[in-house]
Backbone bond lengths (Angstrom), bond angles and torsions (degrees), N, CA, C in turn:
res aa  C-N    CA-C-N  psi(-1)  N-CA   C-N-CA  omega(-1)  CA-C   N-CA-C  phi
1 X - - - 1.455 - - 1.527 110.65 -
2 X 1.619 122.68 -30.33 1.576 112.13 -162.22 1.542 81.47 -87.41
3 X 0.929 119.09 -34.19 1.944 126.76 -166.90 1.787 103.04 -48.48
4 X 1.580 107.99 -48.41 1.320 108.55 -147.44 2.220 75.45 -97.03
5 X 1.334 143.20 -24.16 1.222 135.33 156.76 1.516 107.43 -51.25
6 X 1.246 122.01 -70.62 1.831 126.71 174.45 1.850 94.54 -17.78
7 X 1.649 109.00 -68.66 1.537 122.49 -156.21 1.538 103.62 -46.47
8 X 1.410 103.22 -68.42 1.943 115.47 167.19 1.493 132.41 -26.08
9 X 1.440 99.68 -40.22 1.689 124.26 -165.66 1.620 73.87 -65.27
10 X 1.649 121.63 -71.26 1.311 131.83 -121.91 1.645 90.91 -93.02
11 X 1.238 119.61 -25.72 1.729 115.23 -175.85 2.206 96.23 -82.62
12 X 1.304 115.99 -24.87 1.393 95.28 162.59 1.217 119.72 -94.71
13 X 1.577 119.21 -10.01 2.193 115.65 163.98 1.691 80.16 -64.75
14 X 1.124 139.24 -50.96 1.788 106.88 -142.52 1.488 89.08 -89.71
15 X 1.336 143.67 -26.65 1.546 115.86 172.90 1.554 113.61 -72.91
16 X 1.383 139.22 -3.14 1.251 144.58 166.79 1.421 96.47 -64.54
17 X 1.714 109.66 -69.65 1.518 114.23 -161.73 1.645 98.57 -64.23
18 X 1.143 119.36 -22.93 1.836 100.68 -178.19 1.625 103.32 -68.98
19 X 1.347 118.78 -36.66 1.250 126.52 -171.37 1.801 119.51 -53.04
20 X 1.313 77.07 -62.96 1.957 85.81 167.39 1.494 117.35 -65.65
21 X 1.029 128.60 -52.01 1.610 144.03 -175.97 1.499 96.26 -44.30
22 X 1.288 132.71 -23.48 1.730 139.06 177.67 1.022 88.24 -58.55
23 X 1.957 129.27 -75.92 0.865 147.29 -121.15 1.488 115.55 -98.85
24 X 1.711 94.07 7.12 1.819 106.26 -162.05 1.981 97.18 -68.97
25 X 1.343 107.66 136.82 1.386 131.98 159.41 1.268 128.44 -83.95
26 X 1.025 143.41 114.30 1.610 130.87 157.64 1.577 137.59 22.49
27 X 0.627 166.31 159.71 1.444 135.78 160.44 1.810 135.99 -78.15
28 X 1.920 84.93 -43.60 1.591 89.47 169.74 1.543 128.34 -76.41
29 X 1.622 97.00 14.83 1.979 97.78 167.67 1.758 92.34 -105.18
30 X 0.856 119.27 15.94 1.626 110.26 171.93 1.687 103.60 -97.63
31 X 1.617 105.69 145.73 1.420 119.37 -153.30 1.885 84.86 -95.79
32 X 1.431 111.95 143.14 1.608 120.61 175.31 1.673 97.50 -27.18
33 X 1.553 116.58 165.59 0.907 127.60 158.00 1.455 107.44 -162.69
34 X 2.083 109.91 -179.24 1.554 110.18 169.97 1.890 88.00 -78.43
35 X 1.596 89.71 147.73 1.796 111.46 174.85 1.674 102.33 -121.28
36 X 1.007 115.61 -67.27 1.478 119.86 -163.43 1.457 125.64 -103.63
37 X 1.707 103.16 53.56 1.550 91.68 -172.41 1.687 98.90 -151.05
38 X 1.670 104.81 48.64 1.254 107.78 175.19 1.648 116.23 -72.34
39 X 1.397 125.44 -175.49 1.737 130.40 -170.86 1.387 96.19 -110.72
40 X 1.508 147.39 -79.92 1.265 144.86 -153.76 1.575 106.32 -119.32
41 X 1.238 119.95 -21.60 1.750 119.06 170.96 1.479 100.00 -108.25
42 X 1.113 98.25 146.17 1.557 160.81 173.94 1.507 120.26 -44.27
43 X 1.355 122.23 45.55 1.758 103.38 -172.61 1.391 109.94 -47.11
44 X 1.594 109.35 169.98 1.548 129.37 172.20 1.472 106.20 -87.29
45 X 0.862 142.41 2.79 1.747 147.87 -133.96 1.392 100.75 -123.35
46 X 1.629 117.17 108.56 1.554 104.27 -173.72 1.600 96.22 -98.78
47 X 1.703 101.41 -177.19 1.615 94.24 177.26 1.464 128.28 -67.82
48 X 1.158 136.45 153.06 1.603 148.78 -168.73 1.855 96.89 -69.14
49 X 1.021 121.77 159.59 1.647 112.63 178.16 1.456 119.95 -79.53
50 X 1.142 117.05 128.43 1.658 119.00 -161.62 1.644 121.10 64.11
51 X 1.524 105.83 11.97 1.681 105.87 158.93 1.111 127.85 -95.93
52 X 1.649 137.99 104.62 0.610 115.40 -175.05 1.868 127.12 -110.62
53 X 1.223 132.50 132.20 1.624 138.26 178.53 1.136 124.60 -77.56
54 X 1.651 121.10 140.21 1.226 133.02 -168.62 1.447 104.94 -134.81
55 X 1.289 104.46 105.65 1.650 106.27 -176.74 1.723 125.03 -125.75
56 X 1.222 116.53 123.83 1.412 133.12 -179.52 1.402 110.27 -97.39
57 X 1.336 100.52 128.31 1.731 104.83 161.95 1.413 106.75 -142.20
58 X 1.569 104.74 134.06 1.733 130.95 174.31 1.252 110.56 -106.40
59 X 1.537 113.59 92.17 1.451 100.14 149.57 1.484 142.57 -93.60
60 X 1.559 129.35 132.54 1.394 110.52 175.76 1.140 111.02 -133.20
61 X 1.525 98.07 146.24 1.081 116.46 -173.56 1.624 108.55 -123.87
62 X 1.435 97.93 108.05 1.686 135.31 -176.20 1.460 110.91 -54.71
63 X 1.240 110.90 -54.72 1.721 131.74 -157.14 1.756 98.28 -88.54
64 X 0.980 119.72 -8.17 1.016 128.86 -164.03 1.803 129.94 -136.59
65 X 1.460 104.53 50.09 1.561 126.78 -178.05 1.302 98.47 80.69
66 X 1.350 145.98 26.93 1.565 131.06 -174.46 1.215 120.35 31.92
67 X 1.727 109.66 70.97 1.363 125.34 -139.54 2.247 73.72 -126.30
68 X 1.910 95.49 135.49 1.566 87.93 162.84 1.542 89.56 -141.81
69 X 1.764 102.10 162.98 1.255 100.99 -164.27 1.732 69.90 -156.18
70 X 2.006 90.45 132.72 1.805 106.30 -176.61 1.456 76.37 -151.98
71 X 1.608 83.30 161.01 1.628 117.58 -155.19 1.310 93.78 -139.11
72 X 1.568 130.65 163.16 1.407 117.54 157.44 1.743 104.81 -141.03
73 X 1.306 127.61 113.97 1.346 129.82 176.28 1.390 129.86 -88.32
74 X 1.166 103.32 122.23 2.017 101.63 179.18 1.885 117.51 -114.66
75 X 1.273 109.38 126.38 1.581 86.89 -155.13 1.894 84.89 -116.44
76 X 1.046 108.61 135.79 1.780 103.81 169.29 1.664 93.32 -130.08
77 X 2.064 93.36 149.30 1.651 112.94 162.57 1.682 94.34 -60.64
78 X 1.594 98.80 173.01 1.405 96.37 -176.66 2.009 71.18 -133.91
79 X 1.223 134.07 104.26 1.017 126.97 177.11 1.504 138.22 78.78
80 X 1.568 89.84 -17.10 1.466 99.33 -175.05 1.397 95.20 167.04
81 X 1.708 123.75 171.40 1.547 128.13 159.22 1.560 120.88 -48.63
82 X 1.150 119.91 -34.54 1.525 127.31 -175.07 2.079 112.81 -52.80
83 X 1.232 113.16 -9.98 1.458 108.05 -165.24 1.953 84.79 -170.98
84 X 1.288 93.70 124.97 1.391 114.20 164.74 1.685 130.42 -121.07
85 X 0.973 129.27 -178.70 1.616 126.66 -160.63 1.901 95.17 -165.29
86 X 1.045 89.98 122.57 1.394 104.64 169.53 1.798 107.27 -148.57
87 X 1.964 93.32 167.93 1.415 108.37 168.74 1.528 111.27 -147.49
88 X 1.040 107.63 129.66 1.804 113.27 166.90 1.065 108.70 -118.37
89 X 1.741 107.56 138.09 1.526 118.12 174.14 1.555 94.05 -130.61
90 X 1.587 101.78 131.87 1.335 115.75 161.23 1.694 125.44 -100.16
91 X 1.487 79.94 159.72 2.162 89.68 -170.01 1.453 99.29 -146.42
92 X 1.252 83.96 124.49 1.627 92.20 -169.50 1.831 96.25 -122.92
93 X 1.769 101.47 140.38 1.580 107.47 -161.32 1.724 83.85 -131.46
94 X 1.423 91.35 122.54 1.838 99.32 -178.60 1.398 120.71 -156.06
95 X 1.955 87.79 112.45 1.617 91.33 -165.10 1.664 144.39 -45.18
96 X 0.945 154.01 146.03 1.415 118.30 -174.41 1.600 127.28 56.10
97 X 1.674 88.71 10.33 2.060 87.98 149.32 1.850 92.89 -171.75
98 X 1.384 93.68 -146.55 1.165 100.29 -164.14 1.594 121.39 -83.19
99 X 1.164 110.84 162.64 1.668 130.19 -152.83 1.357 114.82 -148.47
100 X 1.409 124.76 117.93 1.358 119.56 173.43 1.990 106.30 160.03
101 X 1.054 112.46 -155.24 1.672 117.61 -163.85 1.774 90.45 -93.79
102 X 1.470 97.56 145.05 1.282 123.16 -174.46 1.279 110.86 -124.95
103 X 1.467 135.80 164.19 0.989 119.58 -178.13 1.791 139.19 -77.21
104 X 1.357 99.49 142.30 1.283 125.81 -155.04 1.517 116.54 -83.46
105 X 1.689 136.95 113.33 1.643 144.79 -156.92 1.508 83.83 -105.29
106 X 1.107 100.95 133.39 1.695 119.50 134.86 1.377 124.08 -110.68
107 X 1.242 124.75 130.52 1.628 119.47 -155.83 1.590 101.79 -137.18
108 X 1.509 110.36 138.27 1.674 104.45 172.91 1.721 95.17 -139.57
109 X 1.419 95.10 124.64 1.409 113.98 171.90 1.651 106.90 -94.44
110 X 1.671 109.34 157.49 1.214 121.76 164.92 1.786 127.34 -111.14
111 X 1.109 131.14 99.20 1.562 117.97 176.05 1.312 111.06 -10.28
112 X 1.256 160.46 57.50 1.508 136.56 -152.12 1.970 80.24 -81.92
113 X 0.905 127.43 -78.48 1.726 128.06 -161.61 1.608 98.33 -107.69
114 X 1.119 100.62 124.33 1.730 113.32 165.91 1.604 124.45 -102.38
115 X 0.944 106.15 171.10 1.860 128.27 -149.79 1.508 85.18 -58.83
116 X 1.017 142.40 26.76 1.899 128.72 167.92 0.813 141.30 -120.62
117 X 2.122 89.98 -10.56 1.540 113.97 172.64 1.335 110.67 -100.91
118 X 1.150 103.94 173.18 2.174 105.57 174.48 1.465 101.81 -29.12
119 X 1.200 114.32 -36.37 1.173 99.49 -160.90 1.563 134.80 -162.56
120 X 1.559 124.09 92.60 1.435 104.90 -166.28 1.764 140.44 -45.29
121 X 1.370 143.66 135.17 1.258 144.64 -139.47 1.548 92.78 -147.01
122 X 1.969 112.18 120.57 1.330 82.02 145.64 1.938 99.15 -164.63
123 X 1.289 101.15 93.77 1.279 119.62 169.86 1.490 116.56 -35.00
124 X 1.475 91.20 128.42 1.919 108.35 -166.91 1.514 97.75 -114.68
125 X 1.869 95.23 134.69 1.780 96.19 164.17 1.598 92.40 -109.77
126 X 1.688 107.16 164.16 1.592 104.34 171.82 1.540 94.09 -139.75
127 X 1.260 109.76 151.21 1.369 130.99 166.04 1.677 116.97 -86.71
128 X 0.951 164.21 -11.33 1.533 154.96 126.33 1.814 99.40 82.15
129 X 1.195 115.47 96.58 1.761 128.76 -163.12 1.518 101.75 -107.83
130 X 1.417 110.25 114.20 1.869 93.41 175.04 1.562 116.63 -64.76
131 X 1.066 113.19 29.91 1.595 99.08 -171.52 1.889 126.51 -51.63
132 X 1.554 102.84 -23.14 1.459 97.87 -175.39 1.978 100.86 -99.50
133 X 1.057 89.80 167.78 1.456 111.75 -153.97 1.894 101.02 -85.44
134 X 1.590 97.19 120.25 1.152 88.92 -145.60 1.859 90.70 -91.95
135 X 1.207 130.92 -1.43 1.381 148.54 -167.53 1.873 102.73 -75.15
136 X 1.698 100.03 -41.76 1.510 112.20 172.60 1.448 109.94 -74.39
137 X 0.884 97.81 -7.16 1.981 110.57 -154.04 1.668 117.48 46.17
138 X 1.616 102.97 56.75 1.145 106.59 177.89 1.777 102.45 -96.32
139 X 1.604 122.35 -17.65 1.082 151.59 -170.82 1.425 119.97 -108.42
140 X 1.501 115.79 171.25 1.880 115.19 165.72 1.683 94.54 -115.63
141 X 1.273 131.60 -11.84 1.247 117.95 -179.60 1.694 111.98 100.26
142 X 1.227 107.16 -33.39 1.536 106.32 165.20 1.143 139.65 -154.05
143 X 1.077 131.57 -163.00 1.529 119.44 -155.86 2.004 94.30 -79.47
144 X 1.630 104.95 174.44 1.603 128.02 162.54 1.052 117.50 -169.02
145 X 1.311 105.46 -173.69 1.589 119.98 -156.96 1.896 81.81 -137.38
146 X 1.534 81.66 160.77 1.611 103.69 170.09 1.275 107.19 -176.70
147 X 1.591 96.56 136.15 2.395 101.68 -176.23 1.508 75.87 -132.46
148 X 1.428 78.62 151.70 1.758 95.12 -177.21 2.177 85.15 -139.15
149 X 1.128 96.34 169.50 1.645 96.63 -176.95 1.347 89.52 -156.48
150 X 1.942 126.14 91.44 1.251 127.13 167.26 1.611 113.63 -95.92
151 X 1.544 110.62 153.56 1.384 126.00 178.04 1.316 106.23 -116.97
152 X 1.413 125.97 164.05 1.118 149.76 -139.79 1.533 128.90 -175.58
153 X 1.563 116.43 82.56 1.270 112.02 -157.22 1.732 102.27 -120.94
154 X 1.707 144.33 128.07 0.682 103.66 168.07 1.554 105.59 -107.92
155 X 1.028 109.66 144.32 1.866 123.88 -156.97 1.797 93.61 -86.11
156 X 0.795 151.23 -47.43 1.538 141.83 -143.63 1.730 109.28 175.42
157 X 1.320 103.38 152.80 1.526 111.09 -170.94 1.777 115.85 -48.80
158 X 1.203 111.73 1.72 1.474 115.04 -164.22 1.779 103.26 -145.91
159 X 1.250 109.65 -4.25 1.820 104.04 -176.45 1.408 92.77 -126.00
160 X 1.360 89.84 173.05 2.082 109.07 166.50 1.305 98.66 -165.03
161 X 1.246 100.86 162.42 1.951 108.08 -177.62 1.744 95.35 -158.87
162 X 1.875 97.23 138.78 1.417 100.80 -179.94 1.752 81.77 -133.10
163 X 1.589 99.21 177.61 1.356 122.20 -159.86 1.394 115.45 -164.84
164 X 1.526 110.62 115.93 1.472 89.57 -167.81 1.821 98.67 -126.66
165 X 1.182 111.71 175.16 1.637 103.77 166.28 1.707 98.73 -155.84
166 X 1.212 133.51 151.46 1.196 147.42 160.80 1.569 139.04 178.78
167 X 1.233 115.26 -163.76 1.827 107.33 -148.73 1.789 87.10 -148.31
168 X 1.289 110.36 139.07 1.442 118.57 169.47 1.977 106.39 -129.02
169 X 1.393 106.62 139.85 1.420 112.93 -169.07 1.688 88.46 -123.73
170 X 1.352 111.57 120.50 1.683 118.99 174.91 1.687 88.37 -117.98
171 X 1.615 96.89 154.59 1.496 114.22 172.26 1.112 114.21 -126.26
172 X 1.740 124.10 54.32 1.420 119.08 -168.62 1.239 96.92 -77.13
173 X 1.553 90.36 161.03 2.205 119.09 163.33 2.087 97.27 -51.19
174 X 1.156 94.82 143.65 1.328 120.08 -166.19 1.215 124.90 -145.51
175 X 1.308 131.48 85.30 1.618 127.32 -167.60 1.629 105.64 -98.91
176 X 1.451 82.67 134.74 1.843 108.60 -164.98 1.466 105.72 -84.02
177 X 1.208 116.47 179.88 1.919 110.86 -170.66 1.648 103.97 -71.25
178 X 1.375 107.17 -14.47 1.536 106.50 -179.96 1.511 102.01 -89.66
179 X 0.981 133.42 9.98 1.640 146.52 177.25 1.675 118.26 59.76
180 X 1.785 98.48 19.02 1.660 94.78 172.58 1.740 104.49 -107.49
181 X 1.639 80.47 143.01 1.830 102.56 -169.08 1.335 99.75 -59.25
182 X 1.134 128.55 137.97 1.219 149.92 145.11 1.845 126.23 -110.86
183 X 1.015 121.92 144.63 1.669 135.83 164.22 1.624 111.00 -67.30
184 X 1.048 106.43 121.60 1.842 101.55 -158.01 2.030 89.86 -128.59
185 X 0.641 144.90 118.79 2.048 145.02 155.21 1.256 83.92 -52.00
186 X 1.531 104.71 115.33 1.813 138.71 132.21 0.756 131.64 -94.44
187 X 1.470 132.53 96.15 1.449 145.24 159.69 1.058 143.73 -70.63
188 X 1.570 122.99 110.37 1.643 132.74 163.75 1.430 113.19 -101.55
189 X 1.560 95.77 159.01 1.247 107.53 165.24 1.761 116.99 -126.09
190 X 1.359 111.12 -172.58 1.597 103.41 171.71 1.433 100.56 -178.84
191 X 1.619 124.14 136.88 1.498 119.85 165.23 1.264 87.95 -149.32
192 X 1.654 96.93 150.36 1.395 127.24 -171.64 1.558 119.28 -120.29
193 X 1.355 113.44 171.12 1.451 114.19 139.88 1.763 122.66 -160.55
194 X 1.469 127.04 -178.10 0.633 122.74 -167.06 1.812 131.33 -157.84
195 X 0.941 145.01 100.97 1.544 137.63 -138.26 2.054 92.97 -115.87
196 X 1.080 114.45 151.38 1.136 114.01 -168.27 1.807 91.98 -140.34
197 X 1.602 90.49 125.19 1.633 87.91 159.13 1.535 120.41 -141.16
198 X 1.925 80.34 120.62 1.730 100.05 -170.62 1.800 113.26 -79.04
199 X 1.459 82.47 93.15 1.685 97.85 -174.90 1.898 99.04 -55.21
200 X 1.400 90.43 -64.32 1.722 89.08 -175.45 1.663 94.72 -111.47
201 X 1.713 115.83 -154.58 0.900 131.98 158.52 1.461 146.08 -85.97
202 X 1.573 103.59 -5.31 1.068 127.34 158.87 1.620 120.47 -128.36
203 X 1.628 124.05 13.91 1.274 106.25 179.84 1.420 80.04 -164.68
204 X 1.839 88.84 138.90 1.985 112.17 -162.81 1.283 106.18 -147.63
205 X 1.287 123.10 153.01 1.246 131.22 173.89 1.543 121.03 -116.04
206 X 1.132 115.57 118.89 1.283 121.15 -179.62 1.298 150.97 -105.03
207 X 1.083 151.72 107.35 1.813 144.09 -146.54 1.557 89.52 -137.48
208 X 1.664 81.69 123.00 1.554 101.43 -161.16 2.287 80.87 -118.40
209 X 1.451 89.65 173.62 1.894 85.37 169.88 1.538 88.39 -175.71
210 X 1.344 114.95 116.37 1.596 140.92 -168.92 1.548 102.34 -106.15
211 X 0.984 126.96 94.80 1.944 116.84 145.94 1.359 126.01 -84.49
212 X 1.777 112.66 92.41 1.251 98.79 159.56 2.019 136.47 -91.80
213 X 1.072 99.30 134.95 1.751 118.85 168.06 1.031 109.90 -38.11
214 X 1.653 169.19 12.53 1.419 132.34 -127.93 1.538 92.22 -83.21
215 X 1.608 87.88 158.26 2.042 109.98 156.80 1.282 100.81 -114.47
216 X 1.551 99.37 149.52 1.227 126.11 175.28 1.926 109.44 -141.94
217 X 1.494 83.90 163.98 1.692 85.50 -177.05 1.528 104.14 -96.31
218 X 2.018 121.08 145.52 1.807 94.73 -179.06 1.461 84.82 -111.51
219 X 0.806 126.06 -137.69 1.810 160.05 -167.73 1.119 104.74 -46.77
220 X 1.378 118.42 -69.83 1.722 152.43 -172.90 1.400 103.10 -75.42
221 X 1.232 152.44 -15.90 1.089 153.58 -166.49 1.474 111.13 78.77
222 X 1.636 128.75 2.17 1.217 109.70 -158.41 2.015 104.14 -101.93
223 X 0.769 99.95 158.61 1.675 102.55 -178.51 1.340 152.20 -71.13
224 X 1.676 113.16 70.17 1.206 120.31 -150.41 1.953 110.71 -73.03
225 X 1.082 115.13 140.07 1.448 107.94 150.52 1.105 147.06 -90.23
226 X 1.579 137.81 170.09 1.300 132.95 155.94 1.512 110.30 -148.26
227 X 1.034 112.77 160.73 1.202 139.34 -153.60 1.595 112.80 -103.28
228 X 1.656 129.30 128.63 1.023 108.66 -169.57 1.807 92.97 -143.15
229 X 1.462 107.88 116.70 1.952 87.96 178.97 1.713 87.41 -107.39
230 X 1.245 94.02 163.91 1.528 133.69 -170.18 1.920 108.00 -130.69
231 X 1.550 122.49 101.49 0.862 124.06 167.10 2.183 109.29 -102.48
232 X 0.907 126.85 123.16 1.503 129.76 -175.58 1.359 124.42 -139.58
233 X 1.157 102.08 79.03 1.678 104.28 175.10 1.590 105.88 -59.25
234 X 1.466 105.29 155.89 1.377 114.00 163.79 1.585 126.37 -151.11
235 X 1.640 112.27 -161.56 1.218 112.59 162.56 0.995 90.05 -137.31
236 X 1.589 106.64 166.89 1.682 133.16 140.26 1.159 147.28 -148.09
237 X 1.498 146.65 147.68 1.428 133.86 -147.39 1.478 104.80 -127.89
238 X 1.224 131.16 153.88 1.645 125.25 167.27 1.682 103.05 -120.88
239 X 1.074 109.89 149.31 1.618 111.30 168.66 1.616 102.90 -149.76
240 X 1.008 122.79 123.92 1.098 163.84 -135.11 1.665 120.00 -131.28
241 X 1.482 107.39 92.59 1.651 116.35 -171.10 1.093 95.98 -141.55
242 X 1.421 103.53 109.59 1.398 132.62 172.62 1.513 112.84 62.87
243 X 1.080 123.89 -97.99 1.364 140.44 176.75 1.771 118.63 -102.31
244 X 0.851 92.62 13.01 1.777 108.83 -156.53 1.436 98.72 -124.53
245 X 1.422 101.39 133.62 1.635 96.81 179.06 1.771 99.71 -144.10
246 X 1.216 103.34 122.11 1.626 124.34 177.36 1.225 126.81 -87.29
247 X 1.695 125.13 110.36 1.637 95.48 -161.92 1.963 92.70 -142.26
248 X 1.675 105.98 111.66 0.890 115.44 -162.35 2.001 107.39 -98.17
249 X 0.982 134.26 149.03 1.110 127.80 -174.76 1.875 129.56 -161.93
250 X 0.790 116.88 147.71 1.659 117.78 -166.69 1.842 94.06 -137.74
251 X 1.442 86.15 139.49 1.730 103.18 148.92 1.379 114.09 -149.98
252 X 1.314 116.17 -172.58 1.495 133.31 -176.21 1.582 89.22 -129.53
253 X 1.606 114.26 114.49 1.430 143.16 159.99 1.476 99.45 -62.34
254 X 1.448 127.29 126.00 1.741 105.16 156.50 1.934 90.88 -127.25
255 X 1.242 89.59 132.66 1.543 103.43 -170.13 1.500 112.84 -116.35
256 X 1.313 98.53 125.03 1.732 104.89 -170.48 1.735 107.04 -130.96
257 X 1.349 80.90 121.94 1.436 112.86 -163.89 1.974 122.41 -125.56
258 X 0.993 123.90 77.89 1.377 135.07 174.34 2.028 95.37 91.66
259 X 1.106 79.44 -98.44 2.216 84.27 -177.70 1.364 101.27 -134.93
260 X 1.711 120.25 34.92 1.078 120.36 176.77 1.850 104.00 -124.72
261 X 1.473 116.35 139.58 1.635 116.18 162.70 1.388 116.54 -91.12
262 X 0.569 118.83 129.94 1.855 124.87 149.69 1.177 145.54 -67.20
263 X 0.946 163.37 120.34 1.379 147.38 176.26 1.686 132.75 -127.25
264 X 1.006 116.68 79.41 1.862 118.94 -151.90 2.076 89.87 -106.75
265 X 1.270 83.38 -176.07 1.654 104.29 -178.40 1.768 103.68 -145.85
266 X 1.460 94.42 126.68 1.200 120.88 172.27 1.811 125.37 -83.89
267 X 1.202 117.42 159.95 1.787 100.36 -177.20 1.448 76.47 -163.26
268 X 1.284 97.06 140.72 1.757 116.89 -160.98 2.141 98.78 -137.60
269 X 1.627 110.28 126.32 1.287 87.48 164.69 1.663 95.80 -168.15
270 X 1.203 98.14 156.73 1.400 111.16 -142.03 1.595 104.87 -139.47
271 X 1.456 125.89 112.36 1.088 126.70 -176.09 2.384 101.75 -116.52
272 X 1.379 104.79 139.54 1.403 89.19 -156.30 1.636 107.15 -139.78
273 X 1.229 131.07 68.46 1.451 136.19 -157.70 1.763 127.52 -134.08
274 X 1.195 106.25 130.51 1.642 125.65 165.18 1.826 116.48 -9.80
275 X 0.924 107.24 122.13 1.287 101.72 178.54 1.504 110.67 -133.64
């Protein structure tokens, strides 16, 4: 039943997005807007040259041990928009167990297509660091990779739509029926999307919808999946001093998972300035 609701949600987003996509304009007759300060998808939009972003995300999850899990992102041009450099480190705070640094991405995207064509493009590699402790299970124990390939379209003076798709390869410790650890390839996947409506110029509403793939190891060692969709409406605000742009934001995650719902709260905030 939530499967064939998920299907509905997404067959009336794509007759919306066919609707506007008629009506798409040029880009430089589109009035400023927020670009780069989505919650769980992926803009195409790398940093401006010498801008650099500072981004926080809090998630909590209520229903679920009063469990919060924050990240902190820093994204720099590497010379220009064409090639970017970032790092996220996560920290996950969880009542009644363990608490502390998890593992840590370094990620470099490329401009592949910019804001003039159909469509902005900009393919991400990630580095995957065991730094958190994988004994707490704050960690997987070893290193990975992850490419993500997000799009970025803005459709009309009042919408935007992003789109993401990608694959993560972990090499955690793995004990075999004879109980010696081995390095085993774990595979996920995940594709998204996301419709944006720019009420004003500084305050938008957003409905984002995430399916992630995970792998896991069962019994046998071999690699089962499951399936996890993510529907999350939100908001967000920009404020704007001088050169400095502040962009604070909240949604409600509802996460559907086997024959179970979820319901957590997101907190989004975004500091974004000249250097």
């Amino acid at each position: 039943m939530r499967s064939f609701a998920i299907l509905i949600v997404f067959i009336l987003l794509s007759g919306l997005l066919s609707q506007v996509s008629a009506q798409v304009e040029p880009k430089e007759k589109f009035s400023p807007a927020i670009e780069d300060n989505s919650f769980l998808i992926e803009e195409a939009y790398n940093q401006e040259e010498r801008v650099v972003q500072h981004i926080s995300n809090l998630l909590y999850l209520q229903e679920r041990m009063n469990t919060y899990y924050y990240s902190f992102t820093q994204e720099w041009p590497l010379g220009g928009p064409l090639h970017q450099l970032s790092y996220t480190i996560p920290l996950s705070f969880i009542r009644h167990g363990s608490s502390g640094l998890g593992d840590i991405m370094i990620n470099y995207r490329y401009q592949l297509l910019g804001h003039d064509l159909w469509a902005a493009a900009s393919p991400r590699l990630s580095l995957i660091l065991p730094t958190g402790n994988s004994e707490k299970g704050l960690g997987t124990g070893g290193y990975g990779l992850q490419v993500s390939l997000p799009f970025s379209k803005r459709l009309t003076e009042k919408f935007a739509a992003h789109f993401n798709l990608g694959a993560t390869a972990l090499f955690p410790k793995y004990a075999d029926l004879n109980h010696v650890e081995i390095r085993k390839l774990l595979p996920s996947y995940f594709w998204g999307g996301s419709l944006i409506w720019l009420t004003a110029s500084n305050f938008n509403f957003l409905f984002e919808y995430l399916n992630q793939i995970n792998g896991s190891f069962d019994e046998k060692g071999s690699v089962a999946f499951e399936s996890v969709n993510i529907i999350n409406p939100g908001i967000r605000f920009a404020i704007n001093i001088n050169r400095l742009q502040i962009v604070p934001g909240l949604s409600v995650p509802i996460n559907i998972y086997k024959n179970d719902t979820y319901v957590d709260s997101f907190f989004y905030l975004s500091f974004e300035h000249p250097f």
